[in-house]
Every structure is written in structure tokens, then in C-alpha cells.
N, C-alpha and C positions, 0 to 999 in steps of 0.2 A: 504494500500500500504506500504511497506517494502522501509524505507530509504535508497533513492538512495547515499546519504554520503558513505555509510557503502563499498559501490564498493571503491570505493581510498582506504579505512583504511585498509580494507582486502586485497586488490591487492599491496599494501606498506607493509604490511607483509610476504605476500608469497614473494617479489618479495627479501626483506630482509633476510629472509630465504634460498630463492633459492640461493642468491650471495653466502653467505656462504656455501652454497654445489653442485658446479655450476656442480660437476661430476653425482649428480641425474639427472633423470628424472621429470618433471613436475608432475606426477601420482604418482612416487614413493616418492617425497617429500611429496604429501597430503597424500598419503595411510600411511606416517611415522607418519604422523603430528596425523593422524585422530586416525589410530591405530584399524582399524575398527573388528567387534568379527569373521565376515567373509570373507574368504580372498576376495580379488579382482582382479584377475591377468588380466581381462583386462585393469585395471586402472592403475594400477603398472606397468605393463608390455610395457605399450603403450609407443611407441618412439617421441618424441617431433616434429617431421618433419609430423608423421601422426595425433595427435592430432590441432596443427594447419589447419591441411586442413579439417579435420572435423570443426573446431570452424568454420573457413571461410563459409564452407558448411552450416553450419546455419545460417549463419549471411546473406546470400546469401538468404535464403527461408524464412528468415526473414526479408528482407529489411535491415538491419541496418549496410551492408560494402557497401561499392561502392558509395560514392552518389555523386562522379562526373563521366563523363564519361572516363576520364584520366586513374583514378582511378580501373573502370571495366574494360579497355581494358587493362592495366599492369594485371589485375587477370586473366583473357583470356590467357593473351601469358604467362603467368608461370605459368596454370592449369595442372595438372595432368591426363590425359583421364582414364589412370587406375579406377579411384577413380567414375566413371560413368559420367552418363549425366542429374543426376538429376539439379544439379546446376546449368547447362547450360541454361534449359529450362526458366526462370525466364527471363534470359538476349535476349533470342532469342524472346523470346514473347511480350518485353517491344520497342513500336514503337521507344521511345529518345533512345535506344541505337545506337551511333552512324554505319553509314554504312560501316566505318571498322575495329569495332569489330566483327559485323556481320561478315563480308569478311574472319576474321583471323578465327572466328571459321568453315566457309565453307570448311576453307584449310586444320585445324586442323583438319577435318573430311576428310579428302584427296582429296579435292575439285573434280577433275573430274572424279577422280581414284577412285571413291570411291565402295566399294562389298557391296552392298544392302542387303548380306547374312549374314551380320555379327549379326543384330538382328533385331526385327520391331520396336522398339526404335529409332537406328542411324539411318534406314533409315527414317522416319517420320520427324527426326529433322533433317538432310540434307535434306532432300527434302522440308521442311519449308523452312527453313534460305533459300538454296538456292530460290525458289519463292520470298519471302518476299524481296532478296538481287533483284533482277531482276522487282519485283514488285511496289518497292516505297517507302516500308513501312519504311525501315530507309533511312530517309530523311534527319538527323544531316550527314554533313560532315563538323567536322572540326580538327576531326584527320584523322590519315592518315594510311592505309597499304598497302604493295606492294609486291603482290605474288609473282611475277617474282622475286623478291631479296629474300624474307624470304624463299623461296623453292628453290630457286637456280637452276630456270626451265633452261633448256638449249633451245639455239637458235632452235633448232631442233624439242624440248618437245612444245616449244610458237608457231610454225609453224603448227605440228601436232594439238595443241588446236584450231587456228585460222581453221585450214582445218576441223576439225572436225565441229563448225559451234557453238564450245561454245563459247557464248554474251563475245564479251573482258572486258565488264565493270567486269567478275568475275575474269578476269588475268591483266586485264588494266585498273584499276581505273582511271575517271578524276576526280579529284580534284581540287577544286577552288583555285585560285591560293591567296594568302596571302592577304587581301589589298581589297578584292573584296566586 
């Protein structure tokens, strides 16, 4: 096994190096550093906003972010959908993930609105989450989301959802109230 020390010494280097050239690129400081005999231009080239949501992306199929649930539903609501649905699945399939994270990523997938044609992927993991949300399986509530405010449903839009005869617990969450 390879001395976990050696993460801080190396990570207080780069991080010493980056301040001093904070106008680099994360990529392009190591591809400076390294000086490699073939070029790189993915490495080089990569913009610091997309190598992070790749790091994230691993660290997600790796277990090793999120390990409160606080924690995974802030990753949830500042996810990028661009970037796919691999990352998702981990969160969707793990029962402790609280019932509204669950909830946000329903919406995030356009809760009721949602086009089944867009791939067999989204619709597989909408129609999970949603089961699973309606089924029990996330049974943590002790945070909270609220579609009607983060979608900014109109009185009109909440009418039509209740008339249409979709379950309100997926637009009206109850939540325990504090204390309980």
C-alpha cells in the first residue's frame, strides 16, 4: 500500500503552486509541472468547473463524497443533468437516502412532465425513484423539499396535478414536524 501521508505533501504542493499561478488551469499546471513527451490536451485543456464534476463523479461511484445525507442532497440540487445519470443511480438505489432527495431528483427529472422518449435510461430511473418515492423505500425524513416552491408550480399547475390523480405526497410532502 502506497503512503496515504504523501496525499497532504502532494496536494500542499500543487495547491502552492496553483496560488502562484491562480490564472492556470488545474490540468494545465500538472501538464506544466509534469512536462509530459506526449501532448495531453485533454488534461491541459480541461476547464476547472468540468474536472471537478468528474472528481465528484467518482467519488460518487466510489462511495467516498457524501457521507451525510445533508451532504448528498446539496450534491443533488447543484448537479449538472448534462453530465448524465450515471451518478444518480448510486443515490437512487441506496434505501438511507433521505425521501427528499429522492423527491428533488423526481423533479429534477420533470416530475410529472416528464417524455419517456428522451432515453431508456431517464425513463427506468424516473420511473424507479418515482415507485420507490410512492413505495416506502426512502423512509429517512429528516430533511426536507418542497416542489411547489422549488418549481414554482402555479395554483392552476397544483390543481391540474391534484385533478390528474398524481399521489400529492410527490407535490405535497408531509413532513414530521421538528420535535416529533
Amino acid at each position: 500500500m502506497r503512503d496515504p501521508e504523501r496525499i497532504d505533501r502532494v496536494l500542499n504542493s500543487i495547491r502552492e503552486a496553483w496560488i502562484e499561478t491562480p490564472d492556470w488551469r488545474l490540468g494545465q499546471l500538472l501538464v506544466n509541472a509534469i512536462k509530459p513527451s506526449e501532448p495531453c490536451p485533454e488534461i491541459l485543456y480541461i476547464e476547472d468547473s468540468k474536472l471537478e464534476r468528474l472528481v465528484t463523479r467518482l467519488n460518487i461511484t466510489t462511495g467516498n463524497q457524501m457521507q451525510t445525507p445533508s451532504q448528498k442532497h446539496e450534491w443533488v440540487r447543484q448537479y449538472i443533468w448534462d453530465d448524465g445519470l450515471g451518478p444518480i443511480w448510486p443515490i437512487v438505489d441506496n434505501e438511507k437516502t433521505e425521501f427528499a432527495t429522492a423527491l428533488m431528483i423526481y423533479w429534477r427529472m420533470e416530475g410529472p412532465w416528464f417524455k419517456g422518449s428522451l432515453s431508456d435510461d431517464a425513463k427506468r430511473l424516473h420511473d424507479t425513484v418515482a415507485e420507490r418515492l410512492l413505495g416506502g423505500f426512502y423512509s429517512n425524513r429528516n430533511l426536507q423539499y418542497f416542489p411547489i416552491e422549488d418549481n414554482q408550480l402555479s395554483k392552476t399547475q397544483i390543481y391540474k396535478l391534484r385533478k390528474s390523480g398524481l399521489p400529492s405526497e410527490l407535490f405535497e410532502p408531509d413532513y414530521p414536524v421538528s420535535g416529533e
